[in-house]
C-alpha atoms as an extended CHARMM CRD file, in Angstrom:
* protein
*
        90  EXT
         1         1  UNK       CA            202.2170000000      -73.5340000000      -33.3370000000  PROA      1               0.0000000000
         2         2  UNK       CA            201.5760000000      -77.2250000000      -32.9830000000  PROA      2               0.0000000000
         3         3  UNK       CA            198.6630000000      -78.2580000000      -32.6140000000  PROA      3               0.0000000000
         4         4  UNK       CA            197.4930000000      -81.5770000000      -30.5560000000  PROA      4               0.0000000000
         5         5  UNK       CA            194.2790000000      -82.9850000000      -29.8840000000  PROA      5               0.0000000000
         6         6  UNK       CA            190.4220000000      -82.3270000000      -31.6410000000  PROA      6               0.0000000000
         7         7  UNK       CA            189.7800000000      -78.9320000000      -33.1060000000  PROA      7               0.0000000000
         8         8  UNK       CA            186.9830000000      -77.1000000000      -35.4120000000  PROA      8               0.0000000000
         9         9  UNK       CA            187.7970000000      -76.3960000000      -38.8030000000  PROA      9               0.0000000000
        10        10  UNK       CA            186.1960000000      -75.2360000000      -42.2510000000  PROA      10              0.0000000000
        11        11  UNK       CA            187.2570000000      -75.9720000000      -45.2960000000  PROA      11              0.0000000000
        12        12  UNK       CA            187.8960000000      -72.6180000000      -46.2640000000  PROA      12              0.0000000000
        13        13  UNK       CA            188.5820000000      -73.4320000000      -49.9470000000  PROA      13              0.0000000000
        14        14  UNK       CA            190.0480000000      -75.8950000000      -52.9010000000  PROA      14              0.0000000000
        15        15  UNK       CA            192.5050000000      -74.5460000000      -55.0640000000  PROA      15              0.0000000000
        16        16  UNK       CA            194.8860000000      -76.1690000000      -57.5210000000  PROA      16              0.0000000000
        17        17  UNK       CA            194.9590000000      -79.5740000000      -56.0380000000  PROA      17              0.0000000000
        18        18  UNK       CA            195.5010000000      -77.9450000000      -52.5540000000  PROA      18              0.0000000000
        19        19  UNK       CA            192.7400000000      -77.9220000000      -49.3610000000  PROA      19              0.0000000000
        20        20  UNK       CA            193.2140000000      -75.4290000000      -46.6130000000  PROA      20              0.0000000000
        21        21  UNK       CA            191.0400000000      -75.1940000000      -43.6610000000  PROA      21              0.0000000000
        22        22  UNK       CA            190.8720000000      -72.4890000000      -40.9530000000  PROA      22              0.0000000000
        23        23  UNK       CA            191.6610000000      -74.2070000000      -37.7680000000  PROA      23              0.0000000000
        24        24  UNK       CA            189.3000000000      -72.4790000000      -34.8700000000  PROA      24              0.0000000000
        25        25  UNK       CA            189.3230000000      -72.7110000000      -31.1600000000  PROA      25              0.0000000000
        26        26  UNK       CA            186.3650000000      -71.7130000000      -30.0740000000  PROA      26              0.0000000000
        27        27  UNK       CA            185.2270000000      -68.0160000000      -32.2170000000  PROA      27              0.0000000000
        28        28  UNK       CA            189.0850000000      -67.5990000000      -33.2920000000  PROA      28              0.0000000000
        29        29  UNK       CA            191.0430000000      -68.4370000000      -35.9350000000  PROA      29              0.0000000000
        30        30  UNK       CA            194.1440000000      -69.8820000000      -34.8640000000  PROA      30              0.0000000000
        31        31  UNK       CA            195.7790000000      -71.6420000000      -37.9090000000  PROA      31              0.0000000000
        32        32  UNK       CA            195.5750000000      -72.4710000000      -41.2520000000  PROA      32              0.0000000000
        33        33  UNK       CA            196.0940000000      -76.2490000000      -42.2760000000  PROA      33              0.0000000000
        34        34  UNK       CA            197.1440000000      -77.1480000000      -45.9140000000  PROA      34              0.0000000000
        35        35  UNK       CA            196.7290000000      -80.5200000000      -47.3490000000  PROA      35              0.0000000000
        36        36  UNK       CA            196.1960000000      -82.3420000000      -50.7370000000  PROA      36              0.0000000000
        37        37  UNK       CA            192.6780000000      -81.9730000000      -52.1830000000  PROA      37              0.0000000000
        38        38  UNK       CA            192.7230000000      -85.9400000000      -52.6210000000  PROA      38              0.0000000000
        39        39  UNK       CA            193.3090000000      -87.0200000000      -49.1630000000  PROA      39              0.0000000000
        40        40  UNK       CA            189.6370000000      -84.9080000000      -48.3230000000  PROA      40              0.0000000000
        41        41  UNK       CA            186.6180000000      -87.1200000000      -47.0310000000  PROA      41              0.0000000000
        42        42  UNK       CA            184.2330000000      -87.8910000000      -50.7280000000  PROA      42              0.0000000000
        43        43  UNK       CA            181.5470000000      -85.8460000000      -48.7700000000  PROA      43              0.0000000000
        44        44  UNK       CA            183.7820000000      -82.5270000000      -47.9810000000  PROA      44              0.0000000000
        45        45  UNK       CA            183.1900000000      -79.3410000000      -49.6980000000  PROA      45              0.0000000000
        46        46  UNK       CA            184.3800000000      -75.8180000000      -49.3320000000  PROA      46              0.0000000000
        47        47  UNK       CA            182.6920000000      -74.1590000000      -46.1170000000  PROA      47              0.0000000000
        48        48  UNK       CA            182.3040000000      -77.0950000000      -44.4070000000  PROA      48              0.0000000000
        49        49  UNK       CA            183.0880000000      -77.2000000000      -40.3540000000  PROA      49              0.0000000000
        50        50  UNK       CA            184.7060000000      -80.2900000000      -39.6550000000  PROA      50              0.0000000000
        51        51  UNK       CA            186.3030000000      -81.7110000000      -37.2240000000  PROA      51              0.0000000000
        52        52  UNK       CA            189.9060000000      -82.1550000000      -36.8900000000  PROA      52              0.0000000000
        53        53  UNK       CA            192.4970000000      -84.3310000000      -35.4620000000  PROA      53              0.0000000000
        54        54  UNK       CA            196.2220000000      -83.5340000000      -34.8280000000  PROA      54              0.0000000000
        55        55  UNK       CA            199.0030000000      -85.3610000000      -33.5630000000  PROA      55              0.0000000000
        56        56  UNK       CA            202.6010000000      -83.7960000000      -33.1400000000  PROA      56              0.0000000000
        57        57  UNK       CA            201.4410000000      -81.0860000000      -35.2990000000  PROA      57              0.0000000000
        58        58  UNK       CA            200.0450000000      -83.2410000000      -38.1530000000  PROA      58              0.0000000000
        59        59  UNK       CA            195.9760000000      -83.8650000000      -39.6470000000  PROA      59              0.0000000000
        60        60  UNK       CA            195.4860000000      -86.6480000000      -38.9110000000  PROA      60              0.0000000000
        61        61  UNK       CA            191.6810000000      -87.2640000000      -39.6370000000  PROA      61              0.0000000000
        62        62  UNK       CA            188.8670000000      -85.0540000000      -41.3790000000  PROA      62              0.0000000000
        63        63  UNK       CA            185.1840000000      -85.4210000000      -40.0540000000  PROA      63              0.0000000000
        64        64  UNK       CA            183.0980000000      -83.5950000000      -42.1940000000  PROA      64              0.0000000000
        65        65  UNK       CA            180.2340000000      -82.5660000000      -39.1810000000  PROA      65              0.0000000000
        66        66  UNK       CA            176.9040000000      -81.7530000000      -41.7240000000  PROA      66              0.0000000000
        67        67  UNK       CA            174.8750000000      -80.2660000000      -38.3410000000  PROA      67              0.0000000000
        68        68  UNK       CA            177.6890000000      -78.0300000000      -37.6230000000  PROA      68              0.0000000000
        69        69  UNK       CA            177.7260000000      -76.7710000000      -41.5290000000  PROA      69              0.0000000000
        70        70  UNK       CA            174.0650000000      -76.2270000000      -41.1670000000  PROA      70              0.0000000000
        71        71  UNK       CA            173.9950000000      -74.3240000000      -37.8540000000  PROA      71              0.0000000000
        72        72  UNK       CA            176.6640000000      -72.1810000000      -38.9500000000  PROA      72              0.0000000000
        73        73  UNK       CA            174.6570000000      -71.4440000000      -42.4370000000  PROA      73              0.0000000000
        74        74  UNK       CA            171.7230000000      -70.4930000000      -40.1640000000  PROA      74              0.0000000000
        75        75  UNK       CA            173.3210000000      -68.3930000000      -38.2550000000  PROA      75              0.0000000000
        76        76  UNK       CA            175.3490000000      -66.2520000000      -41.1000000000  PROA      76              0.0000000000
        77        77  UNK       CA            171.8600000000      -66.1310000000      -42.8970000000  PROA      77              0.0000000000
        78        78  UNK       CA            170.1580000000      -64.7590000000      -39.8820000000  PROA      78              0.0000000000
        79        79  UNK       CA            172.8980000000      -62.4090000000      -39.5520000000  PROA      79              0.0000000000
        80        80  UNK       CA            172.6230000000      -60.9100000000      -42.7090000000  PROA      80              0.0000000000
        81        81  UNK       CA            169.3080000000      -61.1760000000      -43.1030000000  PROA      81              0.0000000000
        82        82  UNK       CA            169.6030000000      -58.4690000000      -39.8360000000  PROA      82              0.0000000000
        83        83  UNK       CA            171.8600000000      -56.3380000000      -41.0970000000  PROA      83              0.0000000000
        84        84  UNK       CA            169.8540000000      -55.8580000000      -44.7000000000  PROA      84              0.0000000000
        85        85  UNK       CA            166.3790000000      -55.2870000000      -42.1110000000  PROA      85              0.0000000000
        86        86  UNK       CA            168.7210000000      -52.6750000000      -40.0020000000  PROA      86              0.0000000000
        87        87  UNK       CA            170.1390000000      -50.9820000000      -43.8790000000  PROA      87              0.0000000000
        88        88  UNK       CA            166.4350000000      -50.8770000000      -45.4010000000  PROA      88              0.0000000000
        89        89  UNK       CA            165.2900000000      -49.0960000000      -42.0550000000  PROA      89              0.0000000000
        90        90  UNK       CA            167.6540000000      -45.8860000000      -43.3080000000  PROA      90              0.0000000000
């Protein structure tokens, strides 16, 4: 698939020199994008949702989007958070 245009992403994880984010479109995961760990923004880290730009196919820029990190956390807290309340009612 190539993608074009302004997309969600998280950088899913670091590993030996080598980022990869999950590129999403809206609640799916529709790629996987691989690039060197050194071209990442100083202030990316693993589970960060960023935003991402492609042209013909290629990243093009990395905007690390701290609100969107922090919702996100929320929400997978509150979610769990729920499911241990909904376990410890057994």
């Amino acid at each position: 698939m190539t993608l074009e245009g302004t997309y969600v992403g998280t950088l899913d994880r670091v590993t030996a020199g080598v980022a990869v984010f999950l590129v999403e479109d809206g609640d799916e995961t529709i790629g996987e994008r691989r690039i060197a760990a050194d071209e990442l923004p100083d202030d990316a880290s693993e589970g960060d949702v960023c935003r991402l730009a492609f042209e013909d196919g290629e990243l093009v820029g990395i905007e690390p989007r701290p609100d969107a990190t922090a919702a996100r956390r929320r929400r997978l807290r509150e979610r769990f958070e729920d499911l241990s309340r909904r376990l410890g009612d057994e």
